[in-house]
SERO-4910 file (N, C-alpha, C, O; in steps of 0.05 Angstrom, whole numbers):
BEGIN
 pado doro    nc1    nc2    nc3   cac1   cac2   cac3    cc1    cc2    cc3    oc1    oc2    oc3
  Unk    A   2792    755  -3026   2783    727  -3031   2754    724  -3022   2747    731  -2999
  Unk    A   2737    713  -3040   2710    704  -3027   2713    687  -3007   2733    673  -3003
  Unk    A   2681    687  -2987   2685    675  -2962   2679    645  -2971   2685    625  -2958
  Unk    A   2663    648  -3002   2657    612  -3008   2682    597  -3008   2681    572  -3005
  Unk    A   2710    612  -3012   2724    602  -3024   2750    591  -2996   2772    581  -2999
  Unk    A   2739    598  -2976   2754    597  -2952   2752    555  -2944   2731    545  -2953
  Unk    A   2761    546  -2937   2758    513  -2931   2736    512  -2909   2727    489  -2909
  Unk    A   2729    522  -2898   2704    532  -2875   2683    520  -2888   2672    499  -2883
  Unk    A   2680    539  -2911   2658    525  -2933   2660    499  -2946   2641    487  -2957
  Unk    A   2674    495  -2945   2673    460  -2961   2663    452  -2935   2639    447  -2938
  Unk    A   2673    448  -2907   2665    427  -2888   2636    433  -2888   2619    416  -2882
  Unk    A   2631    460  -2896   2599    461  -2889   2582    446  -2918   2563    433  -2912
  Unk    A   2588    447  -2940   2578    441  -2968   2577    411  -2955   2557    397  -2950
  Unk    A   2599    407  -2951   2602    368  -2946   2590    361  -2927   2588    336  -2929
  Unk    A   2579    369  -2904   2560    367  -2880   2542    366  -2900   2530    347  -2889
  Unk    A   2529    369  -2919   2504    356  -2931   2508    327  -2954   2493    315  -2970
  Unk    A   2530    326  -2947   2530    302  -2969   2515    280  -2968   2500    280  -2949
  Unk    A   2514    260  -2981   2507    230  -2979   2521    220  -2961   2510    210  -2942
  Unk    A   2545    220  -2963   2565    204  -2939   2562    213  -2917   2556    196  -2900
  Unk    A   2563    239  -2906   2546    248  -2877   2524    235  -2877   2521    216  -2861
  Unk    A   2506    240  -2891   2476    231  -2877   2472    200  -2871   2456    189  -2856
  Unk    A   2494    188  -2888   2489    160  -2895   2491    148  -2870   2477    129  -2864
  Unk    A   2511    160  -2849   2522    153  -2828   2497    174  -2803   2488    163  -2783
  Unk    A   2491    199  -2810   2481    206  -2789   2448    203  -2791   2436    211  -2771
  Unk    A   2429    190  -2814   2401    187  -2818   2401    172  -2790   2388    184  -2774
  Unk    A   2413    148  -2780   2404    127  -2768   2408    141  -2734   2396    137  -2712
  Unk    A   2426    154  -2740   2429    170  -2712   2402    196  -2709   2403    210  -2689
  Unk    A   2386    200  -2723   2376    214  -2723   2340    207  -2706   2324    219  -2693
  Unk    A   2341    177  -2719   2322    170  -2721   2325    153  -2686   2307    145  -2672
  Unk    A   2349    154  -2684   2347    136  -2650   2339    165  -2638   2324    163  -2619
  Unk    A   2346    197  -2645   2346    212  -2628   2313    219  -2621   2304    229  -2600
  Unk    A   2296    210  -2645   2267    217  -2649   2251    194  -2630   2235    198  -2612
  Unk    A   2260    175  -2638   2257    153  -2617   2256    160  -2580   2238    161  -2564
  Unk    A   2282    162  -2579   2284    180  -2548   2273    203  -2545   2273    214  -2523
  Unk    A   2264    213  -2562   2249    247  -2555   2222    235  -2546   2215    234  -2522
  Unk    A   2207    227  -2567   2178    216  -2575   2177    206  -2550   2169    222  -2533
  Unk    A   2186    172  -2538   2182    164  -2513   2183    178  -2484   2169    173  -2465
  Unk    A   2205    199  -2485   2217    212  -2460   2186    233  -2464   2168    224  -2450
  Unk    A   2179    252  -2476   2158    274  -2487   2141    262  -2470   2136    274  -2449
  Unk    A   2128    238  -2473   2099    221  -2472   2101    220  -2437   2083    227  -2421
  Unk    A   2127    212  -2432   2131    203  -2403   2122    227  -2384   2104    230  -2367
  Unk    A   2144    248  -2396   2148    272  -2380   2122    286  -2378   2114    297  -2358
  Unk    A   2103    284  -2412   2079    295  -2412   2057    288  -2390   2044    305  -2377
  Unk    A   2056    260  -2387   2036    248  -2362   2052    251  -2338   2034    249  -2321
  Unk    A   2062    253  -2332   2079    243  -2301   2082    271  -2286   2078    271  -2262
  Unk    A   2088    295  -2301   2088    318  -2301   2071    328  -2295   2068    343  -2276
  Unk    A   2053    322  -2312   2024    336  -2301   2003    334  -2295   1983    347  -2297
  Unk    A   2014    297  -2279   1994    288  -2255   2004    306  -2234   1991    321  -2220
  Unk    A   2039    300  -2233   2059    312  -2209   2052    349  -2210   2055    365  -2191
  Unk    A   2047    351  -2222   2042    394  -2234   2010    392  -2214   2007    407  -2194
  Unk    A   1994    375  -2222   1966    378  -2208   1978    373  -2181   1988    392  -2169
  Unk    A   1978    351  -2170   1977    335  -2140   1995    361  -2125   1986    367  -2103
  Unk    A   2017    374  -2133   2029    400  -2116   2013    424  -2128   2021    444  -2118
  Unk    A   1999    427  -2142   1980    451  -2141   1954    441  -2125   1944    457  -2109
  Unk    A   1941    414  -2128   1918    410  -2108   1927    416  -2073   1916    432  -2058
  Unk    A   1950    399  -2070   1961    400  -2035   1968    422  -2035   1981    420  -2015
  Unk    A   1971    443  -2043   1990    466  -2039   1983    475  -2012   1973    458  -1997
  Unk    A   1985    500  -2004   1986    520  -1985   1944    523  -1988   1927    511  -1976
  Unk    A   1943    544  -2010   1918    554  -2016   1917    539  -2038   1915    551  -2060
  Unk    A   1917    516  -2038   1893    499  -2060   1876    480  -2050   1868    478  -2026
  Unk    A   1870    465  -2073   1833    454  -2076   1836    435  -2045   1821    445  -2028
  Unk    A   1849    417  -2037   1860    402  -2015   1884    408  -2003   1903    394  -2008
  Unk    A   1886    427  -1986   1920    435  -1976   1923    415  -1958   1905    407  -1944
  Unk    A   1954    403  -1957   1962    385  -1940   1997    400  -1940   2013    402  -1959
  Unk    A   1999    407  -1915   2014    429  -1918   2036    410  -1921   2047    411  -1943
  Unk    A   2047    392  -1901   2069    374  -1900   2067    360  -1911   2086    345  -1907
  Unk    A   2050    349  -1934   2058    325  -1953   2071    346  -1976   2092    339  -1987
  Unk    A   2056    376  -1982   2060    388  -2004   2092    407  -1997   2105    417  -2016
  Unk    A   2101    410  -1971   2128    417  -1967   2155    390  -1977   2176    391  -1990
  Unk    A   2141    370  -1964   2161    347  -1974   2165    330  -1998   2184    315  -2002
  Unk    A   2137    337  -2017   2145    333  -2046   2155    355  -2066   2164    353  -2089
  Unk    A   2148    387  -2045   2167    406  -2059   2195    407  -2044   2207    429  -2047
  Unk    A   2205    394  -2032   2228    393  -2027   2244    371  -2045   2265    376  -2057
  Unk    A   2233    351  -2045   2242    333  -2068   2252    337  -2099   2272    332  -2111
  Unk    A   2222    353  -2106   2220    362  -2132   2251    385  -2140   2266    383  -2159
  Unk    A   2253    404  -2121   2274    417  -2123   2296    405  -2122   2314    414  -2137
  Unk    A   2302    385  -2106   2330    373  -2108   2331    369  -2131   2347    381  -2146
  Unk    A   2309    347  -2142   2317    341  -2169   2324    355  -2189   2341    352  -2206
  Unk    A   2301    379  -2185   2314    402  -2214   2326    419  -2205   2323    441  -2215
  Unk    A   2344    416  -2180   2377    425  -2172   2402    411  -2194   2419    421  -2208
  Unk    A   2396    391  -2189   2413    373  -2208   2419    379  -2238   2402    377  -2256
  Unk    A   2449    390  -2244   2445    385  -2274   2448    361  -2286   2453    341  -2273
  Unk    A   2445    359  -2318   2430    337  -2330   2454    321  -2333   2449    298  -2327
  Unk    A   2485    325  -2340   2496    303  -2330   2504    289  -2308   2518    269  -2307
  Unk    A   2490    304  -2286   2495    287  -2258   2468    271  -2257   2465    249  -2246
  Unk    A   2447    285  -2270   2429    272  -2268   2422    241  -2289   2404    225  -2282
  Unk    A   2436    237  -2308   2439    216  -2326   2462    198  -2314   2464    177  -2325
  Unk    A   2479    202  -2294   2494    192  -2284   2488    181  -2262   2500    160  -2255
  Unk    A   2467    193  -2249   2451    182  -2222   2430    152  -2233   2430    130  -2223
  Unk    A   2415    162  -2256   2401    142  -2265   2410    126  -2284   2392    123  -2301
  Unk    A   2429    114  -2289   2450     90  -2300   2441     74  -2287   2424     59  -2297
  Unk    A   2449     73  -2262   2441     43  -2242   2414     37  -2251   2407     18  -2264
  Unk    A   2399     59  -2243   2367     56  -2243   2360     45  -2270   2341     29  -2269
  Unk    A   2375     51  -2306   2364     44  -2320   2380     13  -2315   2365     -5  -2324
  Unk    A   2401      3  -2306   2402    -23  -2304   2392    -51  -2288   2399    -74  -2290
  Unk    A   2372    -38  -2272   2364    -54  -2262   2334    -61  -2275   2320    -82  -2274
  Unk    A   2328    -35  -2287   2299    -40  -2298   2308    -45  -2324   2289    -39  -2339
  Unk    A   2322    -51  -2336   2325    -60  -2365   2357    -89  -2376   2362   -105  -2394
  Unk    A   2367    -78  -2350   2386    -97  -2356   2414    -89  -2365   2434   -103  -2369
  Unk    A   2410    -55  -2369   2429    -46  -2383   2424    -11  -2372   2405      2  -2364
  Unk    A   2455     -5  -2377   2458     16  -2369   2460     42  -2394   2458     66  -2390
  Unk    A   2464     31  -2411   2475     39  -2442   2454     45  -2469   2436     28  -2472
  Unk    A   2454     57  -2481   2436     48  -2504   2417     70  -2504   2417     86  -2486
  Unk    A   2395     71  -2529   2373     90  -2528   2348     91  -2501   2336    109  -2489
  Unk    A   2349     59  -2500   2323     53  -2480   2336     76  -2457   2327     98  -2451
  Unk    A   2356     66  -2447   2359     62  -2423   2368     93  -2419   2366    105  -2397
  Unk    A   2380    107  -2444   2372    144  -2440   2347    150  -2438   2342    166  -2420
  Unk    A   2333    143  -2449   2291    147  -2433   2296    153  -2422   2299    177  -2424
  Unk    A   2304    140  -2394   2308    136  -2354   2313    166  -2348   2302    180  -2331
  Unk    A   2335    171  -2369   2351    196  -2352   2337    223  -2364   2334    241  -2348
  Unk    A   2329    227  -2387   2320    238  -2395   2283    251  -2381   2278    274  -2372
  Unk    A   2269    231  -2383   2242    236  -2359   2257    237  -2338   2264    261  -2334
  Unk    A   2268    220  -2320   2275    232  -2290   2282    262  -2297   2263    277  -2290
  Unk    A   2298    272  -2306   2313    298  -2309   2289    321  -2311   2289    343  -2299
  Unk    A   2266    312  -2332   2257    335  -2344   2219    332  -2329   2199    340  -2341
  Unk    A   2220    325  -2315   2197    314  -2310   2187    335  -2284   2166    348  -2282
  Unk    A   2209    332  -2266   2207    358  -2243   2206    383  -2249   2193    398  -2234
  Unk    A   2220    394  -2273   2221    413  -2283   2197    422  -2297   2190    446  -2297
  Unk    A   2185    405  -2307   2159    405  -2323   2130    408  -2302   2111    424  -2304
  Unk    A   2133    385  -2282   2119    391  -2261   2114    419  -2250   2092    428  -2252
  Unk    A   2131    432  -2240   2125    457  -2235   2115    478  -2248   2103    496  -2237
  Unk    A   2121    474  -2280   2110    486  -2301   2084    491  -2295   2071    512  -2292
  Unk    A   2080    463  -2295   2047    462  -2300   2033    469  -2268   2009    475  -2265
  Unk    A   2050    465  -2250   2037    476  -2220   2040    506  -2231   2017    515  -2234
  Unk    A   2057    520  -2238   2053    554  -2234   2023    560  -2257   2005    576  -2253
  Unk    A   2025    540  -2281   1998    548  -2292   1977    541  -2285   1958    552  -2296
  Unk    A   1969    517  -2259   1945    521  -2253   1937    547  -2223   1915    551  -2214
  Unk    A   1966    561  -2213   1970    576  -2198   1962    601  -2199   1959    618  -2181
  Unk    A   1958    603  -2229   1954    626  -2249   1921    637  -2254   1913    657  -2264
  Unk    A   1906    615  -2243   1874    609  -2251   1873    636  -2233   1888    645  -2216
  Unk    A   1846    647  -2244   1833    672  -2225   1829    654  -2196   1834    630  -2200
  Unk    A   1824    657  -2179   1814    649  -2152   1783    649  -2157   1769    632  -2145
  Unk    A   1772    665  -2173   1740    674  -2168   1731    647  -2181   1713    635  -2170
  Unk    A   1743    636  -2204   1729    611  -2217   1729    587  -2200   1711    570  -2203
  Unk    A   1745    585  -2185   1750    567  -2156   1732    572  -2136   1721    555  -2121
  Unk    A   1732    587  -2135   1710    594  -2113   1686    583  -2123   1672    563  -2119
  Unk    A   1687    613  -2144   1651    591  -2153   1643    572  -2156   1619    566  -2152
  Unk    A   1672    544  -2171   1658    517  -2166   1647    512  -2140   1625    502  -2136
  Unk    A   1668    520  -2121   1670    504  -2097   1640    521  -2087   1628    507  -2070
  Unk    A   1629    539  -2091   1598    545  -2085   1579    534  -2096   1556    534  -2087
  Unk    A   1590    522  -2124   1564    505  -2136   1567    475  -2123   1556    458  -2139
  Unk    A   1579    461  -2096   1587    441  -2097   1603    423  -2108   1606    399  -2104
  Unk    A   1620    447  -2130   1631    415  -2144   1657    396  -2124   1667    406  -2104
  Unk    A   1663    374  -2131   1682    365  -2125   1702    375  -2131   1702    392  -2149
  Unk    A   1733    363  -2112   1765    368  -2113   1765    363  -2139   1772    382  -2154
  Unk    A   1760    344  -2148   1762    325  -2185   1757    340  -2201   1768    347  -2222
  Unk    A   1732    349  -2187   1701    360  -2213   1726    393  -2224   1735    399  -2246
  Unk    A   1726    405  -2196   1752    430  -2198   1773    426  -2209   1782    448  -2216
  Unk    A   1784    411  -2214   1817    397  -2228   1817    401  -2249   1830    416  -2264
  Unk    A   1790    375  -2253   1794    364  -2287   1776    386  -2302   1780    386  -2326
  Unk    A   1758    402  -2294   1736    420  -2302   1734    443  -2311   1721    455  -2329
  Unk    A   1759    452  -2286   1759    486  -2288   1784    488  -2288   1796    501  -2306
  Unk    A   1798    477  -2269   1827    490  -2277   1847    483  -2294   1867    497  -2299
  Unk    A   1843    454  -2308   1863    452  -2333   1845    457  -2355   1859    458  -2375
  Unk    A   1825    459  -2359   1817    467  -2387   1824    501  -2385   1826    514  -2406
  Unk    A   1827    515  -2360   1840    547  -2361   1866    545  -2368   1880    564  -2375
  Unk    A   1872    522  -2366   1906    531  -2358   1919    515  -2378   1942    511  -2374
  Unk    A   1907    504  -2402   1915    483  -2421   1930    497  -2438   1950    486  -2446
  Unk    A   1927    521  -2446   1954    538  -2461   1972    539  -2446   1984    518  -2452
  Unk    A   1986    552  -2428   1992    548  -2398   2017    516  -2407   2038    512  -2420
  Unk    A   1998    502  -2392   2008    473  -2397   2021    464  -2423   2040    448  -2422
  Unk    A   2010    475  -2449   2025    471  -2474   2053    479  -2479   2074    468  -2486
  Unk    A   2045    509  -2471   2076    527  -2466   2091    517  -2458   2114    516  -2466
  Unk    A   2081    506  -2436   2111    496  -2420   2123    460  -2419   2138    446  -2404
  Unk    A   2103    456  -2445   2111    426  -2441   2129    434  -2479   2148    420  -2483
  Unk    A   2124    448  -2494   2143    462  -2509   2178    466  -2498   2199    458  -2509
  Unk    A   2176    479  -2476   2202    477  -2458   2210    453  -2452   2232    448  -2462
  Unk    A   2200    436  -2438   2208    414  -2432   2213    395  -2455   2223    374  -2450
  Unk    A   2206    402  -2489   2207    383  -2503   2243    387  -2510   2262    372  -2509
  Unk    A   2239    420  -2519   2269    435  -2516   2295    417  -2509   2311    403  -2521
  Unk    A   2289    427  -2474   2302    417  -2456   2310    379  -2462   2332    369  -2457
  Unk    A   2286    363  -2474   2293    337  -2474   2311    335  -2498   2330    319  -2499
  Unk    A   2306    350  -2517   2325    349  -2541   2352    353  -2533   2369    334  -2534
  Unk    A   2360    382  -2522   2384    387  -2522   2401    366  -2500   2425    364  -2495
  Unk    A   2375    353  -2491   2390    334  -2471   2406    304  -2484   2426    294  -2475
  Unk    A   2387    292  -2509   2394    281  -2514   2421    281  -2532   2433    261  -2539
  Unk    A   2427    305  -2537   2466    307  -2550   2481    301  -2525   2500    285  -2526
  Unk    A   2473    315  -2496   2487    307  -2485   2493    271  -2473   2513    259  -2468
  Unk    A   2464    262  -2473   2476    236  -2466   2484    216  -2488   2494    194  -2481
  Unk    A   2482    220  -2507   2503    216  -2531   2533    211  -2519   2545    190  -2525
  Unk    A   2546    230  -2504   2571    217  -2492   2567    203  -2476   2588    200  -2463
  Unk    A   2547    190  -2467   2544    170  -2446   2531    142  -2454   2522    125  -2439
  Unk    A   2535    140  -2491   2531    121  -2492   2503    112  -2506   2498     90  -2517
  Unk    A   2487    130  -2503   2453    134  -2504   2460    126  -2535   2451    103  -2539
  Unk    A   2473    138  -2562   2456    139  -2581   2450    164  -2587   2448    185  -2573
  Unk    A   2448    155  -2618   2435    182  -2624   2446    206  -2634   2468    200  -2642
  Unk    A   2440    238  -2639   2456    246  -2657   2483    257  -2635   2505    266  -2642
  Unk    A   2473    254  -2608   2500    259  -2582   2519    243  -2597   2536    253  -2611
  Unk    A   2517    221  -2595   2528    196  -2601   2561    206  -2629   2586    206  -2629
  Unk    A   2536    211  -2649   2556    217  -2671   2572    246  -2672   2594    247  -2682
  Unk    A   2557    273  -2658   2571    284  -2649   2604    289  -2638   2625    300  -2645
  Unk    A   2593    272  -2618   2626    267  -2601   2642    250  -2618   2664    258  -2627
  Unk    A   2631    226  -2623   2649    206  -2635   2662    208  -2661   2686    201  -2662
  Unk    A   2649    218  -2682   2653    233  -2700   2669    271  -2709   2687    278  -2725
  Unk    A   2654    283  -2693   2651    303  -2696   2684    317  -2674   2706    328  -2679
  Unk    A   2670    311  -2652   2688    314  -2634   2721    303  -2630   2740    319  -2630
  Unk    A   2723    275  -2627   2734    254  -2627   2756    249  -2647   2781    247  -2643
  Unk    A   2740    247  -2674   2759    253  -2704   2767    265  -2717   2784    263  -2735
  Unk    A   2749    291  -2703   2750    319  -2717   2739    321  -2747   2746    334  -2767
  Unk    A   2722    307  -2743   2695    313  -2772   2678    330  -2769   2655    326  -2762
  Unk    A   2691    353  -2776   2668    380  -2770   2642    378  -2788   2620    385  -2780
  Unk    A   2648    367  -2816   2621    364  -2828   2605    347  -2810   2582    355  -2805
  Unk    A   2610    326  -2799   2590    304  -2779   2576    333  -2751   2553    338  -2743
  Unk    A   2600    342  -2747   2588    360  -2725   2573    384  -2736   2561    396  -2718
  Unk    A   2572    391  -2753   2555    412  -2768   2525    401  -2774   2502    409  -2771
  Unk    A   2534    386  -2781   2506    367  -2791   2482    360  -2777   2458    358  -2783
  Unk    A   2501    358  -2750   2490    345  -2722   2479    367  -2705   2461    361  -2690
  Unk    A   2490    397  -2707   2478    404  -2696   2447    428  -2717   2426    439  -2709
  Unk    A   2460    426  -2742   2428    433  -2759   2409    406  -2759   2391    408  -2776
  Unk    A   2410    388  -2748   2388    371  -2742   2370    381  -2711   2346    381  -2707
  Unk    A   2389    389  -2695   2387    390  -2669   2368    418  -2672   2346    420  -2661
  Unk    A   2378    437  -2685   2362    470  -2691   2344    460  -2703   2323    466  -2691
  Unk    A   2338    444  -2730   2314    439  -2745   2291    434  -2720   2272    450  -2716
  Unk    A   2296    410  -2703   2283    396  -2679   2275    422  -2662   2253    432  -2664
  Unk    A   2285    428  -2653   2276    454  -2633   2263    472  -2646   2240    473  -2635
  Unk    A   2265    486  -2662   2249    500  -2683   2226    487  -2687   2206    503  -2687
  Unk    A   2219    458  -2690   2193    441  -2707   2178    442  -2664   2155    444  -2655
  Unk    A   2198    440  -2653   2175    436  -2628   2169    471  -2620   2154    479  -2603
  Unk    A   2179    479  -2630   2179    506  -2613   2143    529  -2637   2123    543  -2632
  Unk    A   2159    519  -2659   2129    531  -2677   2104    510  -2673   2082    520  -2673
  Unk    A   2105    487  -2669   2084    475  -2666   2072    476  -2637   2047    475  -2634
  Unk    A   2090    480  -2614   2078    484  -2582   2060    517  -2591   2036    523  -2589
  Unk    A   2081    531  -2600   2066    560  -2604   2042    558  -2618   2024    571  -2607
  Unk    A   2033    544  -2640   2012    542  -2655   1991    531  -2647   1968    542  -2648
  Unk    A   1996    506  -2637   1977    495  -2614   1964    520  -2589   1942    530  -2589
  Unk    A   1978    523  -2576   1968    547  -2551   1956    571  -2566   1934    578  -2558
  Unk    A   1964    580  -2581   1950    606  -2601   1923    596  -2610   1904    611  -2610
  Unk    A   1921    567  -2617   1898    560  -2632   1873    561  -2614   1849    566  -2619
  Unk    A   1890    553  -2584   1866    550  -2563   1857    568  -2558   1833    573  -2561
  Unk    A   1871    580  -2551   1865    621  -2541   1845    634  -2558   1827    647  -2548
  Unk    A   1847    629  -2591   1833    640  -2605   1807    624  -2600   1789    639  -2594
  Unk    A   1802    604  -2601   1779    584  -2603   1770    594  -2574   1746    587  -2573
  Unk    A   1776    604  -2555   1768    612  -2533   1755    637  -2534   1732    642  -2527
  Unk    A   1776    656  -2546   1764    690  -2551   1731    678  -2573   1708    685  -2566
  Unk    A   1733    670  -2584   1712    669  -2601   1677    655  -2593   1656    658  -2605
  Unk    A   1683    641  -2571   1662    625  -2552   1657    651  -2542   1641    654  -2523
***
């Protein structure tokens, strides 16, 4: 018997229908929603938090040994935590700043808290990565802590920083199926409820070639971006 002809294949033929998408377009578009916002958050917050524990460090631009032990002690708890204890922790937190515990907004909350520490460090090991000699030499031409930051070591370390905010986009995606059972929205949402729940494997098939398309589109475009810089670099 052919394998087209096994019922396997129909659930998969029918995972592209009109009637799947009709129901999962709108779930798709809350999931882009929560990526886009959570991305933006994690992108700034990350790698102010990525600089400020690479500036205080041990051997960096300003060492402050005990402020930079007790926000790397922090930072680790948090990305100790996995992501459903961690979306579970910040419920309260999204209800007091929104009013609600439930919904797309209020997965944002959990989603940056979660991926934000993780991302932070990212970007601390890539400014960790700079030669020492280019450091030095600012700090012999006078420049400032700032002038060193914003000057020399993230324009070295901006591929670096791309790469790994690529990871963290990953990481926010696959996060958002999961808080889908919590209510968030989104293609989690239809997943479980559908997929899981009713046992509509075309809904869950569907749901998760949206989820691979997504990771794939951030994963060739983080790579393309960082390649582009590198080259534009070799060529200066």
């Amino acid at each position: 018997m052919s394998f087209l002809k096994f019922p396997f294949w129909d659930v998969v033929k029918h995972a592209f229908s009109k009637e799947v998408w009709d129901v999962l377009l709108p779930a798709v578009w809350d999931t882009l929603y929560m990526v886009v916002l959570s991305a933006v958050i994690t992108l700034v917050l990350g790698v102010l938090l990525g600089i400020a524990l690479s500036v205080i460090a041990k051997d960096g631009v300003r060492p402050i040994p005990v402020l930079n032990e007790t926000a790397g002690t922090i930072v680790n708890c948090l990305r100790s935590l996995p992501q459903m204890i961690m979306i579970i922790i910040t419920l309260p937190l999204a209800r007091i700043l929104l009013g609600q515990s439930y919904g797309v907004n209020a997965c944002i909350i959990a989603l940056a808290a979660s991926c934000i520490p993780m991302y932070a460090r990212l970007v601390q090991g890539a400014l960790v990565e700079i030669p020492k000699g280019k450091i030095e030499a600012a700090k012999a031409m006078g420049s400032s802590s700032a002038t060193i930051v914003f000057k020399v070591m993230l324009p070295e370390a901006i591929p670096s920083i791309i790469r790994g905010f690529t990871v963290a986009l990953i990481g926010i995606i696959s996060m958002t199926a999961l808080a889908g059972s919590f209510g968030a929205g989104g293609i989690g949402d239809i997943a479980v409820r559908f997929g899981f729940n009713r046992f509509y494997h075309d809904m869950l098939i569907a749901s998760v070639l949206v989820l691979i398309v997504m990771v794939e589109i951030a994963q060739i475009f983080g790579d393309m971006i960082s390649n582009l810089i590198l080259k534009k670099r070799h060529l200066i």
